[in-house]
PDB file with SEQRES, HELIX, SHEET and CRYST1 records, atoms N, CA, C and O in Angstrom:
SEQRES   1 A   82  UNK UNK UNK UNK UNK UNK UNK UNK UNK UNK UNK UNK UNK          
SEQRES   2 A   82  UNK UNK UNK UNK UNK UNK UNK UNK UNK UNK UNK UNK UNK          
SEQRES   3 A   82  UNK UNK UNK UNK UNK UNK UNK UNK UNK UNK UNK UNK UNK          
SEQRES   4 A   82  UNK UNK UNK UNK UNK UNK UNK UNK UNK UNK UNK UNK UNK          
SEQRES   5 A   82  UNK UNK UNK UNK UNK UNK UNK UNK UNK UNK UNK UNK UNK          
SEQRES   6 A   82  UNK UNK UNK UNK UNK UNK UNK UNK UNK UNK UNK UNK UNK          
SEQRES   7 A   82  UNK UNK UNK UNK                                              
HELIX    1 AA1 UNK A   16  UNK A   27  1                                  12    
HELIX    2 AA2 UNK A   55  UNK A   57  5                                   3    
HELIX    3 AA3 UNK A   62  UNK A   79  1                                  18    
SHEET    1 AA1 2 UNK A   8  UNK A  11  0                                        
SHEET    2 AA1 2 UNK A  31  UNK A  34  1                                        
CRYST1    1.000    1.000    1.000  90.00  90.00  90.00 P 1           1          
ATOM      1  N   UNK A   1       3.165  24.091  -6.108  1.00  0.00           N  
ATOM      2  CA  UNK A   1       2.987  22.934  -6.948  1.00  0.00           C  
ATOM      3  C   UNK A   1       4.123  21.950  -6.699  1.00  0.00           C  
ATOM      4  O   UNK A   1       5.335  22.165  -6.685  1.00  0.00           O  
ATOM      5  N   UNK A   2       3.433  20.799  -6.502  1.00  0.00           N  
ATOM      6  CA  UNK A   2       4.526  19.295  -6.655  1.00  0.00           C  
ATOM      7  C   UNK A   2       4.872  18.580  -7.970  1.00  0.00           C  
ATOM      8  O   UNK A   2       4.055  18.161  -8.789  1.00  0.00           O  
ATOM      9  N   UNK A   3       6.574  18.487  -8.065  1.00  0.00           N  
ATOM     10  CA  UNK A   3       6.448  17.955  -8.836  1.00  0.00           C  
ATOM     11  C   UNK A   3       6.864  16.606  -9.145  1.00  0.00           C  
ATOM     12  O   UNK A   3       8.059  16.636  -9.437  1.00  0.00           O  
ATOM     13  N   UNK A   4       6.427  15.518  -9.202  1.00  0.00           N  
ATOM     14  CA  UNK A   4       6.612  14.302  -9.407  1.00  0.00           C  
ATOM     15  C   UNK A   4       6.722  13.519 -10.467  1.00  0.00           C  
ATOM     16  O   UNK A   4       5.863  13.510 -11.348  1.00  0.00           O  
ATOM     17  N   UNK A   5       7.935  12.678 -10.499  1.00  0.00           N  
ATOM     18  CA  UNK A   5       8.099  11.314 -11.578  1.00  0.00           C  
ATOM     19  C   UNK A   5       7.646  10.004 -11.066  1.00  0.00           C  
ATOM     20  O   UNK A   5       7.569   9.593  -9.908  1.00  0.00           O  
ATOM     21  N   UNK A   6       7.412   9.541 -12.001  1.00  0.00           N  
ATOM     22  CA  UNK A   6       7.353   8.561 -12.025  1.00  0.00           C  
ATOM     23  C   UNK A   6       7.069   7.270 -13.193  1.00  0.00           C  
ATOM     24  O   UNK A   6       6.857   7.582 -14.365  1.00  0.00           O  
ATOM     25  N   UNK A   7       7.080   6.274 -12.901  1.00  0.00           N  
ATOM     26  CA  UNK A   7       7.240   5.112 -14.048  1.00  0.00           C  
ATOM     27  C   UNK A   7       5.830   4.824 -14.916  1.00  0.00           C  
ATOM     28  O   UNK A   7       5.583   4.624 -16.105  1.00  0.00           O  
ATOM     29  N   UNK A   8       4.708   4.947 -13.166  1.00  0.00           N  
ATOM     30  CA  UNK A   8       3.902   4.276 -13.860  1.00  0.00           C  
ATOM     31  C   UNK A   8       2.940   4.935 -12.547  1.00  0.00           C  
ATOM     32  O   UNK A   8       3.319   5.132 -11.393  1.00  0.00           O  
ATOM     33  N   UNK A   9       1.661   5.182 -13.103  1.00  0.00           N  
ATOM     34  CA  UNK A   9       0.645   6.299 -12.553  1.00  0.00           C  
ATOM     35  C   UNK A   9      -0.533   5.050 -12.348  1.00  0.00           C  
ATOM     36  O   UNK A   9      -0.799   4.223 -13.220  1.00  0.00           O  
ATOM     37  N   UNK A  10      -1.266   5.127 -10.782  1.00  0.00           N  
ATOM     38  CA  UNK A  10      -2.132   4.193 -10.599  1.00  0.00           C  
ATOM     39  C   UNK A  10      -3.335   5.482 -10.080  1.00  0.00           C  
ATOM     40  O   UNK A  10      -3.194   6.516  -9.427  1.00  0.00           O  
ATOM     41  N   UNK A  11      -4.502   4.840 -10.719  1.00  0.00           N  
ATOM     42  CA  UNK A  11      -5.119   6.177 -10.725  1.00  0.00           C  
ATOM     43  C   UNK A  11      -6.446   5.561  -9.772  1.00  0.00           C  
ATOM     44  O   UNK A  11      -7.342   5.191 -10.530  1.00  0.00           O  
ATOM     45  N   UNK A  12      -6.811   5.351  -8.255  1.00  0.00           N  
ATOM     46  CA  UNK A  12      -7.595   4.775  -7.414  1.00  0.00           C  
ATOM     47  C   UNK A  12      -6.459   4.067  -6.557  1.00  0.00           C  
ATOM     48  O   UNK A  12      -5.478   3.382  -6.848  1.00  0.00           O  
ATOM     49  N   UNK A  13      -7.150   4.641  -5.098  1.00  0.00           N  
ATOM     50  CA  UNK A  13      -6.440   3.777  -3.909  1.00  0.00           C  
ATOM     51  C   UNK A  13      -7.285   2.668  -3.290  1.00  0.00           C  
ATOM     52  O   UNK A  13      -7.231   2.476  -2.075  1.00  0.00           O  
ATOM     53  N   UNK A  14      -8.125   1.873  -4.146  1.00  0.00           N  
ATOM     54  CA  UNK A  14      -8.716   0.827  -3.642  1.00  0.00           C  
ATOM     55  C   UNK A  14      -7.749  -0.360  -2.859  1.00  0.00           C  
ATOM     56  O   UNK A  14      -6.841  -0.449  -2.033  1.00  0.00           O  
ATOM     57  N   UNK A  15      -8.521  -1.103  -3.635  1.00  0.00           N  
ATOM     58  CA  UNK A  15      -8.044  -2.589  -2.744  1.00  0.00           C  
ATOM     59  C   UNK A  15      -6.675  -3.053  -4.184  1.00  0.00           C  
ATOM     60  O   UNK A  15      -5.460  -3.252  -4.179  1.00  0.00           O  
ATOM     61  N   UNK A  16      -7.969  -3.049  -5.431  1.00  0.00           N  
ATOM     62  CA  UNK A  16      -6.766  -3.185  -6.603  1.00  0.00           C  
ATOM     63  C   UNK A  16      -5.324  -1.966  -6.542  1.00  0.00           C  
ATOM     64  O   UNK A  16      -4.226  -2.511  -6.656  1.00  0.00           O  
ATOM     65  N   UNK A  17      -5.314  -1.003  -6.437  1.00  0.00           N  
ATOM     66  CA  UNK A  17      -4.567   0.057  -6.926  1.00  0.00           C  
ATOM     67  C   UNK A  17      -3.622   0.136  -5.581  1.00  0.00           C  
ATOM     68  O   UNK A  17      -2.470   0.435  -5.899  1.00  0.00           O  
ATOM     69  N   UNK A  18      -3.783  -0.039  -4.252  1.00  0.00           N  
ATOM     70  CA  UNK A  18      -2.529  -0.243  -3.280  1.00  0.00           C  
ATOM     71  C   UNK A  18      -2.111  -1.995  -3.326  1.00  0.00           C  
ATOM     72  O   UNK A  18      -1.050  -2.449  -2.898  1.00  0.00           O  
ATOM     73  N   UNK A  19      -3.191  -2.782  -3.934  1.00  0.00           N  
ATOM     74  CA  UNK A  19      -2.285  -3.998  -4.247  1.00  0.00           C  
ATOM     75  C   UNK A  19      -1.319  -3.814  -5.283  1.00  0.00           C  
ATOM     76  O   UNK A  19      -0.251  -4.425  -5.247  1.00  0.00           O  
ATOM     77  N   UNK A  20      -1.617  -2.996  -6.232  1.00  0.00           N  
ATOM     78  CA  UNK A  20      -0.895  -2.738  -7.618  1.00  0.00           C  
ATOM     79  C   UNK A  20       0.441  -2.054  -7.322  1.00  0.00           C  
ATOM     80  O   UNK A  20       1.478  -2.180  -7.973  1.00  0.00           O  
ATOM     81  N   UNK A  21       0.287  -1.476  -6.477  1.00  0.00           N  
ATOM     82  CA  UNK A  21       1.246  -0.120  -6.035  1.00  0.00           C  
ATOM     83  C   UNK A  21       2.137  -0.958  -5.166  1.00  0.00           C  
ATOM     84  O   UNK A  21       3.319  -0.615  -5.181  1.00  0.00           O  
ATOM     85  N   UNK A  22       1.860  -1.863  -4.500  1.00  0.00           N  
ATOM     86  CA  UNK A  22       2.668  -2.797  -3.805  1.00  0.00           C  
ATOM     87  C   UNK A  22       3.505  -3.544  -4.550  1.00  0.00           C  
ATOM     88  O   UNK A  22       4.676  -3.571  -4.171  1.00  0.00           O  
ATOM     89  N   UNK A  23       3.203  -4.170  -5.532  1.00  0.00           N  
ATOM     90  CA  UNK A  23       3.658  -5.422  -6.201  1.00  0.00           C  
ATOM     91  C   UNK A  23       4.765  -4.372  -7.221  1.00  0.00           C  
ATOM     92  O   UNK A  23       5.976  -4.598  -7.219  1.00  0.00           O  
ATOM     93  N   UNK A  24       4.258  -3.418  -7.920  1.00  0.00           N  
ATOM     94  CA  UNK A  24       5.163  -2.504  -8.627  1.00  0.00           C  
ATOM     95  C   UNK A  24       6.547  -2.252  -7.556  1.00  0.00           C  
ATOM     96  O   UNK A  24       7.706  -2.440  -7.924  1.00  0.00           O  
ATOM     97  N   UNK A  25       6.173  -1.816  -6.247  1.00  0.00           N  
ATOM     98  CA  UNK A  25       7.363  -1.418  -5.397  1.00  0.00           C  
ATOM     99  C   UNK A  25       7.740  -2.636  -4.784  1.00  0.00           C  
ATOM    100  O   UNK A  25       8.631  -2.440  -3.957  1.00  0.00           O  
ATOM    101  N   UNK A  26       7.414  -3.764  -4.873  1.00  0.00           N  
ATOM    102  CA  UNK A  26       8.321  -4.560  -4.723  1.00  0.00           C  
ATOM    103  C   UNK A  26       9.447  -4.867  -5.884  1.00  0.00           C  
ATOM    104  O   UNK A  26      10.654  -4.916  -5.648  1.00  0.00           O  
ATOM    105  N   UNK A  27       8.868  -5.060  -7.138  1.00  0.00           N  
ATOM    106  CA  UNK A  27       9.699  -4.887  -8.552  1.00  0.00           C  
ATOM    107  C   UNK A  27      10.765  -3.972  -8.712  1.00  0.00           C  
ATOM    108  O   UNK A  27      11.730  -4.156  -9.454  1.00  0.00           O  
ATOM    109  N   UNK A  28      10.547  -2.880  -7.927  1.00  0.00           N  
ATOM    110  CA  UNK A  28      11.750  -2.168  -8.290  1.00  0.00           C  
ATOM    111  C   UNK A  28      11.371  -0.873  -8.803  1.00  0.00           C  
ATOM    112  O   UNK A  28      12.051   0.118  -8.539  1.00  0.00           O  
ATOM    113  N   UNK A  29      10.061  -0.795  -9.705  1.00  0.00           N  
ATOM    114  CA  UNK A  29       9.268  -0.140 -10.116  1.00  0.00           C  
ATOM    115  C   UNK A  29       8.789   1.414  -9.735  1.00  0.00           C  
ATOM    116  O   UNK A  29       7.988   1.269  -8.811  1.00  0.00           O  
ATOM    117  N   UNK A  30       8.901   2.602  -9.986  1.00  0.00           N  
ATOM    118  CA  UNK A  30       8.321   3.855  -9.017  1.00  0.00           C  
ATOM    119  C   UNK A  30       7.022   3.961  -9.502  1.00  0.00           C  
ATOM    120  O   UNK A  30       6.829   3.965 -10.718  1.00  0.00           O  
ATOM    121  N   UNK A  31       6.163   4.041  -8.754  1.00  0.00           N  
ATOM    122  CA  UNK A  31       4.545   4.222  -9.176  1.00  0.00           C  
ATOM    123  C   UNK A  31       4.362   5.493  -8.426  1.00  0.00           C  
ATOM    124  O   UNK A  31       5.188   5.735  -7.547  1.00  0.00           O  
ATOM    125  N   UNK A  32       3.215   6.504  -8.686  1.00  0.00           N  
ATOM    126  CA  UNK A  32       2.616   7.438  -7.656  1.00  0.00           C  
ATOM    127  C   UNK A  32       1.391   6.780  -8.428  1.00  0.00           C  
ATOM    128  O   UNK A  32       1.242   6.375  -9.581  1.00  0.00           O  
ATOM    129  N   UNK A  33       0.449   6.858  -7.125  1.00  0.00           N  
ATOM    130  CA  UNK A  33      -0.807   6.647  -6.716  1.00  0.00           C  
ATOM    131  C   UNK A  33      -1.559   7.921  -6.487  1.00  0.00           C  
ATOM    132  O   UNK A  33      -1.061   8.935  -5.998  1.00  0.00           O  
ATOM    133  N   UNK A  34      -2.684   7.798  -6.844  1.00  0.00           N  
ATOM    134  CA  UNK A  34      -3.750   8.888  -7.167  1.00  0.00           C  
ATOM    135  C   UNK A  34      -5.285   8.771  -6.437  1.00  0.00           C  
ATOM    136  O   UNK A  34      -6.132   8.143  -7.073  1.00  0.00           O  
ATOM    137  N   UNK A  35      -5.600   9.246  -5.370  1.00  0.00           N  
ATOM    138  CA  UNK A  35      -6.507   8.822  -5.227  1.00  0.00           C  
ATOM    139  C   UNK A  35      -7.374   9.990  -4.679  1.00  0.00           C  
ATOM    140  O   UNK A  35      -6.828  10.627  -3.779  1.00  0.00           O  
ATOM    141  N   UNK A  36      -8.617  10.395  -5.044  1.00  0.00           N  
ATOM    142  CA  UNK A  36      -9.579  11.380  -5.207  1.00  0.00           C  
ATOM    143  C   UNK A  36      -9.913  11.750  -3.300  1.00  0.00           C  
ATOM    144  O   UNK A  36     -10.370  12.833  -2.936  1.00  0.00           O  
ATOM    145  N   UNK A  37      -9.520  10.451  -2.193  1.00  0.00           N  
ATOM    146  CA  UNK A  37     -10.225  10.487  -1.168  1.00  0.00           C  
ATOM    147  C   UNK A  37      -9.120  10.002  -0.340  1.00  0.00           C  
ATOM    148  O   UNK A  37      -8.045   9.907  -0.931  1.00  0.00           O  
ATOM    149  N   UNK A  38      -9.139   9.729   0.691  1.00  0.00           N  
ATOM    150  CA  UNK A  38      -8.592   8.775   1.771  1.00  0.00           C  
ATOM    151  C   UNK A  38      -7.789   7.681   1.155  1.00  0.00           C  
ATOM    152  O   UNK A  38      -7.670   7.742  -0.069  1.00  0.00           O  
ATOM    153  N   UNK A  39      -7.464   7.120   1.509  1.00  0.00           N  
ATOM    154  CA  UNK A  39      -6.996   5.416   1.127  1.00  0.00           C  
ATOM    155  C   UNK A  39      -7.742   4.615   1.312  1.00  0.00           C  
ATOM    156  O   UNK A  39      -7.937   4.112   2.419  1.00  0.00           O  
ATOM    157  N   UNK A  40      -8.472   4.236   0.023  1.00  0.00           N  
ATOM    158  CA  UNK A  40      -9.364   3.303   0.239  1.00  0.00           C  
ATOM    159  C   UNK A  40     -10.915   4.182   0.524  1.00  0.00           C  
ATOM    160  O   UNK A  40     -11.799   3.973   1.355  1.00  0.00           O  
ATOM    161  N   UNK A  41     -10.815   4.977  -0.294  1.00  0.00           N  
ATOM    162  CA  UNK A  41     -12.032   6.065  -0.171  1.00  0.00           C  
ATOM    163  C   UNK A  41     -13.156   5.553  -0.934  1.00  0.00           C  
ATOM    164  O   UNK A  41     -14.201   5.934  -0.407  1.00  0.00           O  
ATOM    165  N   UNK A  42     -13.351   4.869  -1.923  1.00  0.00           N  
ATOM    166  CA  UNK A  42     -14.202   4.094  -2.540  1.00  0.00           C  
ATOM    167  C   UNK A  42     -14.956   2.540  -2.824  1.00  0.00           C  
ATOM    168  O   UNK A  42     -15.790   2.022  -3.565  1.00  0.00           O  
ATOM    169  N   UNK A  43     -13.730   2.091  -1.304  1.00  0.00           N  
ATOM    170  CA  UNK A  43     -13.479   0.783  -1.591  1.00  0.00           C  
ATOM    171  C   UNK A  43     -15.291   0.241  -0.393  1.00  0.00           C  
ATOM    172  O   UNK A  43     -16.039   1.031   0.184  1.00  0.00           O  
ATOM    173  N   UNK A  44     -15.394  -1.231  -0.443  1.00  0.00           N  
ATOM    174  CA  UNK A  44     -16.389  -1.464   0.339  1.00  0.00           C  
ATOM    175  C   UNK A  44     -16.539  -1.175   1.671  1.00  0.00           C  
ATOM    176  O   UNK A  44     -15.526  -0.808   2.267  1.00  0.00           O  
ATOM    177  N   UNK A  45     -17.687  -1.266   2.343  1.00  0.00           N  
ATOM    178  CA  UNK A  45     -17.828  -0.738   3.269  1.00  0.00           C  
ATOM    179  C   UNK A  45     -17.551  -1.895   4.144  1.00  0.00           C  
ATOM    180  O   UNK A  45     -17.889  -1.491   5.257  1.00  0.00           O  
ATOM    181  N   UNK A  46     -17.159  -3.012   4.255  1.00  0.00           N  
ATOM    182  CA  UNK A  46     -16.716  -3.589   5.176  1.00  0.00           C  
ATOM    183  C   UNK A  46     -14.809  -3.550   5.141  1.00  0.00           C  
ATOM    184  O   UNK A  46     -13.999  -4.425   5.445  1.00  0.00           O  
ATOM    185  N   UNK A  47     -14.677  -2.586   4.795  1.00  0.00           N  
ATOM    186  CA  UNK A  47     -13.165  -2.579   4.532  1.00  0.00           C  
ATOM    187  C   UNK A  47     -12.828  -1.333   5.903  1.00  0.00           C  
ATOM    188  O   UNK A  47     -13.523  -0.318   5.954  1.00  0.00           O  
ATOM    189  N   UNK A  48     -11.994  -1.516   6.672  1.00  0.00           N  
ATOM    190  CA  UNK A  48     -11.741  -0.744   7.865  1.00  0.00           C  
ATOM    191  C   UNK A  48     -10.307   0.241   7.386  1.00  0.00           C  
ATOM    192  O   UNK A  48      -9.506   0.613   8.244  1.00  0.00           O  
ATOM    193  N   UNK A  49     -10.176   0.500   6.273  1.00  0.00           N  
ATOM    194  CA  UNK A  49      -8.826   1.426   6.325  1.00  0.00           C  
ATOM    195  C   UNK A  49      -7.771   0.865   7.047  1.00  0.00           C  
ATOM    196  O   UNK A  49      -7.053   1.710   7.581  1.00  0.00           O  
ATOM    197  N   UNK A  50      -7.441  -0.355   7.238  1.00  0.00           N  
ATOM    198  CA  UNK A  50      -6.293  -0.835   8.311  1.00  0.00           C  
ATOM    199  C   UNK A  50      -5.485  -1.814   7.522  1.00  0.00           C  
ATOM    200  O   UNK A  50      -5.825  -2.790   6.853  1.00  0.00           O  
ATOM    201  N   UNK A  51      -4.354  -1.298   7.779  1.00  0.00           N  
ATOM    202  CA  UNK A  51      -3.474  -2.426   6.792  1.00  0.00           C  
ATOM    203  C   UNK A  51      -3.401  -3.736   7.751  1.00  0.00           C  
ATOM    204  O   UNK A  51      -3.867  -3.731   8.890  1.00  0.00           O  
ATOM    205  N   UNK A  52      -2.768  -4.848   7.166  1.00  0.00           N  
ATOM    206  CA  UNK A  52      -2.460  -6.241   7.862  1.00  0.00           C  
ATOM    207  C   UNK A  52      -1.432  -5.930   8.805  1.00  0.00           C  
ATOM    208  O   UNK A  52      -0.709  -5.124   8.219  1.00  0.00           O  
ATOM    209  N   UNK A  53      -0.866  -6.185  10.230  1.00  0.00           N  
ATOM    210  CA  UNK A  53      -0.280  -6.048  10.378  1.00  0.00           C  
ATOM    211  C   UNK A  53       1.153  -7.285  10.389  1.00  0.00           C  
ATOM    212  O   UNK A  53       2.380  -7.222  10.474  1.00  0.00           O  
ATOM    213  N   UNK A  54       0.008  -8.453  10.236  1.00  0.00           N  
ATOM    214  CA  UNK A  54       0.720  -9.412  10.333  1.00  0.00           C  
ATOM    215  C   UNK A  54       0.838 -10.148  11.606  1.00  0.00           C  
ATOM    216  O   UNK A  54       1.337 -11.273  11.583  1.00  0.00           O  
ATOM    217  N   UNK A  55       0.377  -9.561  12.861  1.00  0.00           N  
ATOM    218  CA  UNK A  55       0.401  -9.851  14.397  1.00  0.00           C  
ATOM    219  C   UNK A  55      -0.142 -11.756  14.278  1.00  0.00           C  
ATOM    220  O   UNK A  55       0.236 -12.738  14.918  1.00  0.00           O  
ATOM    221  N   UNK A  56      -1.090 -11.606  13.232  1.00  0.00           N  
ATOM    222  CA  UNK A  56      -2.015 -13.020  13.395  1.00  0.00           C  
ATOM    223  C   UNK A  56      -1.204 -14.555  12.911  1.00  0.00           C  
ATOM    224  O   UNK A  56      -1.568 -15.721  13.065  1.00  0.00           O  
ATOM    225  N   UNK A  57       0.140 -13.919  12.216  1.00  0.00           N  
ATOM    226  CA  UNK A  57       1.242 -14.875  12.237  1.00  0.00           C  
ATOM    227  C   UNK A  57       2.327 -14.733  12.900  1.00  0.00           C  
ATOM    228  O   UNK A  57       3.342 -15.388  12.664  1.00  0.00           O  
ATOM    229  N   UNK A  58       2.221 -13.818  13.845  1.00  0.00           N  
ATOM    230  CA  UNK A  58       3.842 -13.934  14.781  1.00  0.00           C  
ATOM    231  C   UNK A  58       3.965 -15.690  15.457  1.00  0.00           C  
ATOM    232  O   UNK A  58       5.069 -16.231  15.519  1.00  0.00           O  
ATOM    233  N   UNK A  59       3.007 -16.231  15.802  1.00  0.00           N  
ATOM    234  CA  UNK A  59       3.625 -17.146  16.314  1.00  0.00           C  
ATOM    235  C   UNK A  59       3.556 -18.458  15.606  1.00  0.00           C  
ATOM    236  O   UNK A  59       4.139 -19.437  16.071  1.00  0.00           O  
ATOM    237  N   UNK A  60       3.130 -18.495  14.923  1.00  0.00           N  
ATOM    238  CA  UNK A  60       3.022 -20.287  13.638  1.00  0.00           C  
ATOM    239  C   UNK A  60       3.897 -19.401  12.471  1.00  0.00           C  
ATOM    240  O   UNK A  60       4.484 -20.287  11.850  1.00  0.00           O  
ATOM    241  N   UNK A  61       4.177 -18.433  12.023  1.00  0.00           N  
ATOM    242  CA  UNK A  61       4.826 -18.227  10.638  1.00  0.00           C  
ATOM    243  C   UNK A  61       5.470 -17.173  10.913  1.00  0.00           C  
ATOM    244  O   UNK A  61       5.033 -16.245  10.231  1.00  0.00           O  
ATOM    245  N   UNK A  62       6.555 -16.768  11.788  1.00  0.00           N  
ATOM    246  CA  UNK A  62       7.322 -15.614  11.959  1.00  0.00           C  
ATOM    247  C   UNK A  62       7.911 -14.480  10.544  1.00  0.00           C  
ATOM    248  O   UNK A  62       7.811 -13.253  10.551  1.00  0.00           O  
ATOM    249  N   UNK A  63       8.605 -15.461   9.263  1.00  0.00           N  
ATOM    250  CA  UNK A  63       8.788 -15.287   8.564  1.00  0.00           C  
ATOM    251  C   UNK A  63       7.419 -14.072   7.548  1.00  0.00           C  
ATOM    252  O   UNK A  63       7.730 -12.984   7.063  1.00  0.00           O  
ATOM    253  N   UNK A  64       5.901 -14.740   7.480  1.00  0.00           N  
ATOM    254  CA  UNK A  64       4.928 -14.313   6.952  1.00  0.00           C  
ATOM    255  C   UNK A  64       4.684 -13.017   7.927  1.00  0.00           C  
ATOM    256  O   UNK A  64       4.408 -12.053   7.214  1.00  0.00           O  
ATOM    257  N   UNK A  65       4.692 -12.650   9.395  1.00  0.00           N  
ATOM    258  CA  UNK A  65       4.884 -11.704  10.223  1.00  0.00           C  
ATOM    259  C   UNK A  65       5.653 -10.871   9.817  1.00  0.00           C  
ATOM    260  O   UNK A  65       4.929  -9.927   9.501  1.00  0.00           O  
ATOM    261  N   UNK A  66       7.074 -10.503   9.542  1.00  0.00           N  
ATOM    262  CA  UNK A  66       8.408 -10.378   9.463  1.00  0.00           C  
ATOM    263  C   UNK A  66       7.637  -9.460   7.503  1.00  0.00           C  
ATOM    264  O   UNK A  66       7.742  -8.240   7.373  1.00  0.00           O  
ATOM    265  N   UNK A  67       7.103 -10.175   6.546  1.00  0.00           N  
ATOM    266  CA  UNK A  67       7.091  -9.593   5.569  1.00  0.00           C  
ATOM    267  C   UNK A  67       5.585  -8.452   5.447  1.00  0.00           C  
ATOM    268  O   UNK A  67       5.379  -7.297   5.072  1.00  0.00           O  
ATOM    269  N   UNK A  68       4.811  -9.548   5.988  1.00  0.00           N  
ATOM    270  CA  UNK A  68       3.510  -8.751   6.156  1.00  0.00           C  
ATOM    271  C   UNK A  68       4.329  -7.058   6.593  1.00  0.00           C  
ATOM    272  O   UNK A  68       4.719  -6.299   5.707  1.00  0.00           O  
ATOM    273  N   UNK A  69       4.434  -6.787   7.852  1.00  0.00           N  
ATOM    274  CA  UNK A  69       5.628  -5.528   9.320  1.00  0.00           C  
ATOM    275  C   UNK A  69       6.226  -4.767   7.343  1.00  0.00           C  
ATOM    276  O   UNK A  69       5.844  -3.744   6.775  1.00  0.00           O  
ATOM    277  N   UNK A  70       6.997  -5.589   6.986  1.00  0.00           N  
ATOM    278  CA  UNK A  70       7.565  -4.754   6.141  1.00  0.00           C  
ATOM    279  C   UNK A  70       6.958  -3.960   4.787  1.00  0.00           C  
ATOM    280  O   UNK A  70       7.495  -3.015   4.210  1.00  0.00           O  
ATOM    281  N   UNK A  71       5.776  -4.566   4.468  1.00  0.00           N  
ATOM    282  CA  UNK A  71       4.757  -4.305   3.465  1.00  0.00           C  
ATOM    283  C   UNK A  71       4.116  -3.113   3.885  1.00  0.00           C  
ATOM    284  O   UNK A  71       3.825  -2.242   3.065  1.00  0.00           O  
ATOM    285  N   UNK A  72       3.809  -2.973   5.416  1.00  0.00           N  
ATOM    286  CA  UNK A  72       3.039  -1.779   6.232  1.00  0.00           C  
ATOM    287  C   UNK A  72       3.768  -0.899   5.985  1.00  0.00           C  
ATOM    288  O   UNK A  72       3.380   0.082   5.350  1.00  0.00           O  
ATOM    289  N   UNK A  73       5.444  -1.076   6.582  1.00  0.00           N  
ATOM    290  CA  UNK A  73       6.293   0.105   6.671  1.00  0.00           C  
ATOM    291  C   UNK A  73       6.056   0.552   5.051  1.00  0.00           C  
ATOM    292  O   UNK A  73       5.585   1.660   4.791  1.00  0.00           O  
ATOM    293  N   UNK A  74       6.376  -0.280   4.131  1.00  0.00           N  
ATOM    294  CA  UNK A  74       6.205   0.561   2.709  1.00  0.00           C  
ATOM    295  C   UNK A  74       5.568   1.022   2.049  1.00  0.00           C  
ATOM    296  O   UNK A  74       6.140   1.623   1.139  1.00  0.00           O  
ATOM    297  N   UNK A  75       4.061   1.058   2.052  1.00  0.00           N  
ATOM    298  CA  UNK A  75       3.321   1.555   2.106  1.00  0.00           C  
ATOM    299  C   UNK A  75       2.964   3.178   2.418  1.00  0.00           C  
ATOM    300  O   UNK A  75       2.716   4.202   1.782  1.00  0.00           O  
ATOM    301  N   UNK A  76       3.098   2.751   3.757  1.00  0.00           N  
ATOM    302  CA  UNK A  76       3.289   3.626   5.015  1.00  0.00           C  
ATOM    303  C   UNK A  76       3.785   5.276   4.280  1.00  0.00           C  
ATOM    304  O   UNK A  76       3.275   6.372   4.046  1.00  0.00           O  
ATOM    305  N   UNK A  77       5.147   4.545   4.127  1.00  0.00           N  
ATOM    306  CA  UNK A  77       5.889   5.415   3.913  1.00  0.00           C  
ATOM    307  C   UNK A  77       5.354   6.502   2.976  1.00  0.00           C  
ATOM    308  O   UNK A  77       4.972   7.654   3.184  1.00  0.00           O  
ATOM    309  N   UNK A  78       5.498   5.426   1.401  1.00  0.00           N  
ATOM    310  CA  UNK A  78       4.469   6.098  -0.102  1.00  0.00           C  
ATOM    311  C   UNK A  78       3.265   7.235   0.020  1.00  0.00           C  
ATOM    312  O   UNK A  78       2.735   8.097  -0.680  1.00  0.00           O  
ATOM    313  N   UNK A  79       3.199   6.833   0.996  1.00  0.00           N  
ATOM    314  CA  UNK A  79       1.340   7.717   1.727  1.00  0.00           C  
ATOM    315  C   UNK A  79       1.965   8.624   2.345  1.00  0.00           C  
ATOM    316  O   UNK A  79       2.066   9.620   1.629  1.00  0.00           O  
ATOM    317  N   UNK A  80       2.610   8.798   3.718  1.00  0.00           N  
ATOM    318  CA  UNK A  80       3.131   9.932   4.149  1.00  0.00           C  
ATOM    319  C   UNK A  80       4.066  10.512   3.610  1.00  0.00           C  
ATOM    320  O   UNK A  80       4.715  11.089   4.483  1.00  0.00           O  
ATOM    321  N   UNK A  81       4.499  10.673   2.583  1.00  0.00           N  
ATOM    322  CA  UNK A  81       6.094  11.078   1.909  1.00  0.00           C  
ATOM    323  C   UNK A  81       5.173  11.985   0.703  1.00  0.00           C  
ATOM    324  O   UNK A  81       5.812  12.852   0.107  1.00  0.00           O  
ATOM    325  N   UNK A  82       3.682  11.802   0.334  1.00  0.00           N  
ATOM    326  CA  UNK A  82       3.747  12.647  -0.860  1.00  0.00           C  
ATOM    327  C   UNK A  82       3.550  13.980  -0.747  1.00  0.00           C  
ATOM    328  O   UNK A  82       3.603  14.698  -1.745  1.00  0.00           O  
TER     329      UNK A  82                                                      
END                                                                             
């Protein structure tokens, strides 16, 4: 058994609940996320499981590139770390 804290419990890894889980860990916030399936196991079917990588602004908005890259890594992380 795992045992985990946290602040604030998001219960679906949709589209809402890893946006939610984002914006909380940008705040400062610890959330664990809960999700019955995959990431994004319920969400629509035109949804590909693929985060942004941001590639589509490396060259007009480096900066929007640069945060998008860092949003992946954190994510990323939250998902493989539990």
């Amino acid at each position: 058994m795992v045992d985990y804290q946290a602040q604030v419990i998001i219960i679906g890894g949709g589209a809402t609940g890893v946006g939610l889980l984002r914006d909380l860990n940008m705040r400062g916030v610890s959330a664990l996320l809960l999700e019955q399936g995959d990431l994004a196991h319920g969400t629509s079917s035109r949804f590909h499981g693929l985060l942004h990588s941001g590639a589509r602004y490396a060259v007009k908005d480096p900066m929007s590139a640069a945060e998008c890259a860092q949003e992946n890594r954190t994510i990323n992380v939250k998902i493989l770390s539990r």
